[in-house]
C-alpha positions in Angstrom: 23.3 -14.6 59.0 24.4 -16.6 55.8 23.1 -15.9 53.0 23.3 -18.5 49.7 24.7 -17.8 46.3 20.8 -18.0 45.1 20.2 -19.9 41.4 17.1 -20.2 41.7 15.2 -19.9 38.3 11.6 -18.7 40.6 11.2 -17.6 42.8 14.1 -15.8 42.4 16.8 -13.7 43.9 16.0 -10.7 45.6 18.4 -7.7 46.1 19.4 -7.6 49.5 18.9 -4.0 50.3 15.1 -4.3 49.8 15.0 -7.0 51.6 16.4 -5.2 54.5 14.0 -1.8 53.4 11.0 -4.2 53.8 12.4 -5.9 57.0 12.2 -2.1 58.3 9.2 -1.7 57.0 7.4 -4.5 57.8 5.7 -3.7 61.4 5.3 0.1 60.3 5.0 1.2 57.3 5.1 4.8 58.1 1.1 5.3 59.3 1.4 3.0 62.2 1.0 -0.8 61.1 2.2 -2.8 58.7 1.5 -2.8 54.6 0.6 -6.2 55.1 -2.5 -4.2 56.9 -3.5 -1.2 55.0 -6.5 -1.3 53.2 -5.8 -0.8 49.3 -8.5 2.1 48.9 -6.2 4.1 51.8 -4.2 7.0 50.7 -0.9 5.2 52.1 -1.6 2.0 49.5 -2.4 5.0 46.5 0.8 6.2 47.5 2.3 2.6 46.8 0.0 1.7 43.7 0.9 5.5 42.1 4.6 5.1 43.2 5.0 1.8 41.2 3.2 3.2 38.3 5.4 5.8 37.8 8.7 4.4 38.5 7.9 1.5 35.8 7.0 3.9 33.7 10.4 6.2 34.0 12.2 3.2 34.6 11.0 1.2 31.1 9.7 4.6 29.2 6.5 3.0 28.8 4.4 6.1 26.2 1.3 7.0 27.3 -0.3 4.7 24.8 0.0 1.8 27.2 -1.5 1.0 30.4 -0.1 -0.8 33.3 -1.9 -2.9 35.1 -1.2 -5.1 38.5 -2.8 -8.6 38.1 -3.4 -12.1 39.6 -2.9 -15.4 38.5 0.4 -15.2 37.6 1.4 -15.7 33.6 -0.6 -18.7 33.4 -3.4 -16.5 34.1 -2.5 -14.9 31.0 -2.1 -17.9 28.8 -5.5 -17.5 29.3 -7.0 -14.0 29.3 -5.0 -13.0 26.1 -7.1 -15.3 23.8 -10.3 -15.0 25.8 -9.9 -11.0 25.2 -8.8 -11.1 21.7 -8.7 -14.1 19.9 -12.3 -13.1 17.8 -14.5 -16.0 16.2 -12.9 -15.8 12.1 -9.4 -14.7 13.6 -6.7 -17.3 14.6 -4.3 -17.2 17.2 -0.3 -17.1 16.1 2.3 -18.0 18.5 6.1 -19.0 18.0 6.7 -22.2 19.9 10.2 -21.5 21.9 9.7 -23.7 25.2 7.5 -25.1 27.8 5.7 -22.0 28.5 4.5 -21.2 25.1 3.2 -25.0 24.5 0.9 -23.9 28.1 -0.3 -20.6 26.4 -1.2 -22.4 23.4 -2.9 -25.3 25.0 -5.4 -22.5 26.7 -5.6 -20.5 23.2 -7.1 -24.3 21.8 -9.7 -23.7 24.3 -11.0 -20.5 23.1 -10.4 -20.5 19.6 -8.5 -21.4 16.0 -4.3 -21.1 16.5 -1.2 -21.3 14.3 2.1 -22.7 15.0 4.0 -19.9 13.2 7.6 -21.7 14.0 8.6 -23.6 16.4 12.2 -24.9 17.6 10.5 -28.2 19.2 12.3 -30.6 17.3 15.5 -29.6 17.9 15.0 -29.3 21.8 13.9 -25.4 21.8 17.5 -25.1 21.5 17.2 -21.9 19.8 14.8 -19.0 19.0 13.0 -19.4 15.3 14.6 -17.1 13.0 11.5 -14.1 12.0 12.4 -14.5 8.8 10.2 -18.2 9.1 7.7 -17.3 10.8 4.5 -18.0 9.2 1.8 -15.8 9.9 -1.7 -16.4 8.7 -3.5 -13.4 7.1 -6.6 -13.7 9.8 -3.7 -13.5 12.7 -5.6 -11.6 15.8 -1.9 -11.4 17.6 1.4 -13.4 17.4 2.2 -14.5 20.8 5.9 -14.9 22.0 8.1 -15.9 25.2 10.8 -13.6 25.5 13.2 -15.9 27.6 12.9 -19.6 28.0 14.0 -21.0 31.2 13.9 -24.4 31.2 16.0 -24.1 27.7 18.1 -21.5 28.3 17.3 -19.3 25.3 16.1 -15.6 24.7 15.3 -13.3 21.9 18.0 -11.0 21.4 15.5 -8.3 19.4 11.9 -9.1 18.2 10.8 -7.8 15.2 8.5 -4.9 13.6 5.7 -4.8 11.2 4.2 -8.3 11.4 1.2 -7.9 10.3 -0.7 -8.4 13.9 -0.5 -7.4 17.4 2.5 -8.5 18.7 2.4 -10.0 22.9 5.5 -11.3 24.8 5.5 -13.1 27.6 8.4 -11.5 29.4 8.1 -13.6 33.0 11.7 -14.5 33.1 13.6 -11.6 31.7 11.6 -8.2 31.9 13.6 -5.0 33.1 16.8 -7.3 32.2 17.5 -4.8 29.4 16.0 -1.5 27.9 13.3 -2.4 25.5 10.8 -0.5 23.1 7.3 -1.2 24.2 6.0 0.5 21.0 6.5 -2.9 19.6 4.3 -4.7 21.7 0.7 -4.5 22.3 0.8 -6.4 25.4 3.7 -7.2 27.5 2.8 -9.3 30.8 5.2 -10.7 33.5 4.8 -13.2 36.4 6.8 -11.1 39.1 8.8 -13.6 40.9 11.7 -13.3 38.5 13.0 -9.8 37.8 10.6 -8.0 39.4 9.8 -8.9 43.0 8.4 -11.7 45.0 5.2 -14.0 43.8 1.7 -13.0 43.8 1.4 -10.5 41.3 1.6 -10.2 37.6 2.4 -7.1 35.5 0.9 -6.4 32.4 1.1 -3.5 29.6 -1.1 -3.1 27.1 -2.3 -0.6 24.3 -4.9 1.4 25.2 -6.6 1.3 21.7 -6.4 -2.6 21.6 -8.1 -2.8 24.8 -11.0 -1.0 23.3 -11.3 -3.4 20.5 -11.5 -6.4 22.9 -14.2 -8.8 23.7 -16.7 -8.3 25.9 -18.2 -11.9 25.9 -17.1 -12.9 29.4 -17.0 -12.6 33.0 -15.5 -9.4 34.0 -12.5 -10.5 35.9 -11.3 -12.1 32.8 -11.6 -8.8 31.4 -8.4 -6.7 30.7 -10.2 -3.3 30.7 -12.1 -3.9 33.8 -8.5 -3.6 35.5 -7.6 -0.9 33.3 -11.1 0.9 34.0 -10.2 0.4 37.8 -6.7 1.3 38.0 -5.3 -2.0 39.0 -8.5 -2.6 42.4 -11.2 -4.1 40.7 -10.9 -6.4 43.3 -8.2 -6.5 46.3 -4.6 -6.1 44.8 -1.8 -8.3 46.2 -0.5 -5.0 48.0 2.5 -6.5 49.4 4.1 -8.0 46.7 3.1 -4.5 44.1 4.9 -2.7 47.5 7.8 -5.0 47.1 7.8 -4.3 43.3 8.3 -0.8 43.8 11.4 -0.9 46.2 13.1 -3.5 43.2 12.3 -1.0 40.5 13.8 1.8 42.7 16.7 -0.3 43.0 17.0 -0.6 39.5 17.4 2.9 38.9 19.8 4.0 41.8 22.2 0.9 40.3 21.9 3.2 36.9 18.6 2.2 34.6 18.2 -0.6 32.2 21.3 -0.1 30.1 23.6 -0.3 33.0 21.7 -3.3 34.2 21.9 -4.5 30.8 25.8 -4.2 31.0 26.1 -5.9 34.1 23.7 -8.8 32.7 26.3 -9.4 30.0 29.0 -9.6 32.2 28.0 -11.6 34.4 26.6 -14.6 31.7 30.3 -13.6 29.9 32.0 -15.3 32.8 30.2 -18.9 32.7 29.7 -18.6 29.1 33.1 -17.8 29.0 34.4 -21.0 30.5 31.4 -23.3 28.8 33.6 -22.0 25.8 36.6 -22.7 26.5 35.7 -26.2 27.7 32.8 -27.3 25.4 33.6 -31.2 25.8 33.2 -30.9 29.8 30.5 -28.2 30.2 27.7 -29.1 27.1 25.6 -25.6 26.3 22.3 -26.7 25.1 21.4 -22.9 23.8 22.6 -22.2 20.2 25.1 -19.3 20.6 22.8 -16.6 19.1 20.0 -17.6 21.2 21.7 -18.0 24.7 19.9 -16.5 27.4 21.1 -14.1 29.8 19.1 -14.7 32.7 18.9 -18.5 32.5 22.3 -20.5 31.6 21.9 -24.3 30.5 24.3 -26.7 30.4 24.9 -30.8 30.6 28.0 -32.4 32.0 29.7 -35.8 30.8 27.3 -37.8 32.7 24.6 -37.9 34.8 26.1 -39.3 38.0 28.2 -35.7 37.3 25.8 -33.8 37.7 24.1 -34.9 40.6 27.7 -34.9 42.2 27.9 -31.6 40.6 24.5 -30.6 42.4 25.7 -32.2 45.7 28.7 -30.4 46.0 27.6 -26.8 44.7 25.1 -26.7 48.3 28.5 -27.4 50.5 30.0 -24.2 48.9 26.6 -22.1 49.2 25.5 -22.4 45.5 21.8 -23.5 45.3 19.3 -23.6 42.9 21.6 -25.1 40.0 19.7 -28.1 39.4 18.0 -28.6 35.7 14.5 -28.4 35.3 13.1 -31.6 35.6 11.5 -32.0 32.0 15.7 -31.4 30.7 17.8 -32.6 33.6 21.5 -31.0 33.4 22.4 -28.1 34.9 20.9 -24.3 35.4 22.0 -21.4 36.5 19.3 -18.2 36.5 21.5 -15.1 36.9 18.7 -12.6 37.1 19.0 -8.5 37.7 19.0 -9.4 42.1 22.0 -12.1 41.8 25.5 -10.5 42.4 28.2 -10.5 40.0 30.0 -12.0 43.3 27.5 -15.0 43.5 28.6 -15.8 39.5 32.0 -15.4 40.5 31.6 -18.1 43.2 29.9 -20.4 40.4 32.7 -20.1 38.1 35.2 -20.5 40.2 33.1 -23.5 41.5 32.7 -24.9 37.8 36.7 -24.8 37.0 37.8 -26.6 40.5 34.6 -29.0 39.8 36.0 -29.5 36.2 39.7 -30.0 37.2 38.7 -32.0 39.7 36.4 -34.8 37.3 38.1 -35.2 34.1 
């Protein structure tokens, strides 16, 4: 077997070892047949749903305060079911314009109620995240809504701030469980999976237990975030394999050391291609601002266009795939998330110097 140096910016990497738990796994999961196959009011999927609880919880020392809650729909879902649970008739909807994905959760806000641009990057290319110190945020502000890591831009919130005003909700999709992070800052965190945390098909969310009773009531109850709260995650059938899936990545997490060594190994591994974008700024074009570069997602434009398709090309003949730019941008991208090896990044820089040496 051969695996690729896998890019991909989602679905993403995987770590190998749980791919070969679940390989193991798959026909048996210990009760004689397959998870795929258990029903998810069984003991055996409790044991699954309870063991992912719990190890999220240790893992990202979410307080009691907070529910967790597995989820469909992925985060455009939640573009959605935030303003439809608490964007109130006399209250307006904030959100910090960084990227693609927070023009989406806006768009569905406009359908539901009255919204504020409270800063927004857009004319610059998202190239960087909006300073707090701009932000404007209106008085009647039910939450203010961010994106914690832009992919298609390449750009991530090194710290969010305290004492706005509002609730505060991040969209972490792309860069959850990347570092350690306070979740007494936020009132709702939600995450499409199939970037940090495991394979598509189910979405995390955390939310404050006291917000949730303060939500609407006016619509259907799927929509509803308490009715999944109320329920402990089965209202309806769960995506069981992929929440099973989520729970071997977040024991991998801590047996490679928690968030703050996964943290570490995060910077090290963007170091070494933001390293040579550095020292060869002319050849390799960042289109991050410096104090907004991503860790997860690395952006970057060579001389010319016919370069980087060549560029493209020639990565797949050396295993590297997934580098392509996102359509909307062009360039280049590399998504280094938690799964991809330090090796794989290696192979990419090492790829980016002969490519460079090579081409100029």
């Amino acid at each position: 077997m051969t695996r690729y140096h896998n890019f991909s910016a989602g679905p993403a990497a995987l770590p190998l070892s749980v791919l070969e738990t679940a390989h193991g796994e798959f026909l048996d999961h210990g009760h004689g047949a397959s998870i795929l196959e258990t029903s998810h009011r069984s003991p055996e999927f409790t044991q699954v749903l309870d063991h992912a609880n719990g190890a999220l919880r240790e893992l990202a020392s979410i307080p009691d305060t907070h529910d967790i809650l597995w989820l469909q729909g992925g985060a455009s879902m939640q573009f959605a079911m935030v303003p439809l649970n608490f964007l109130k008739p006399g209250t307006t909807g904030a959100y910090v314009m960084t990227g693609t994905w927070s023009d989406k959760a806006l768009a569905e806000a406009n359908f539901v109620g009255d919204t504020h641009v409270v800063a927004s990057t857009k004319d610059a290319g998202y190239n960087a995240i909006p300073q707090p110190s701009t932000w404007d945020i209106p008085s009647n502000a039910a939450y203010v809504h961010t994106t914690s890591n832009n992919t298609i831009f390449g750009t991530q919130f090194a710290s969010f701030p305290s004492n706005l005003g509002a609730p505060l909700v991040c969209d972490m999709s792309s860069d959850i469980l990347c570092r350690p992070m306070d979740v007494n800052q936020f009132d709702l965190i939600y995450a499409g999976a199939q970037k940090n945390l495991g394979p598509a098909g189910v979405t995390l969310a955390i939310v404050r237990k006291s917000w949730l009773e303060d939500a609407r009531t006016d619509m259907p109850n799927f929509l509803r975030y308490k009715t999944h709260a109320d329920k402990g995650s089965t209202y309806n059938t769960p995506p069981v394999y992929p929440i099973y899936l989520v729970g071997k990545v977040l024991d991998w997490l801590m047996a490679n050391g928690g968030l703050e060594a996964v943290q570490q190994g995060n910077k090290e591994k963007a170091g070494i291609i933001y390293g040579l974008m550095d020292a060869n700024p002319t050849f390799f074009k960042g289109h991050a601002a410096k104090d907004s570069r991503s860790l997860m997602n690395i952006t970057f434009n060579l001389p010319s266009e016919d370069l980087e398709k060549k560029f493209v090309e020639e990565a797949k003949s050396h295993r590297l795939v997934g580098v392509k730019g996102h359509r909307s941008v062009g360039g280049i991208r590399a998504s280094i998330y938690n799964a991809v090896p330090r090796s794989s990044v290696e192979a990419l820089g090492t790829f980016m110097e002969n490519f460079m040496a090579a081409n100029s």
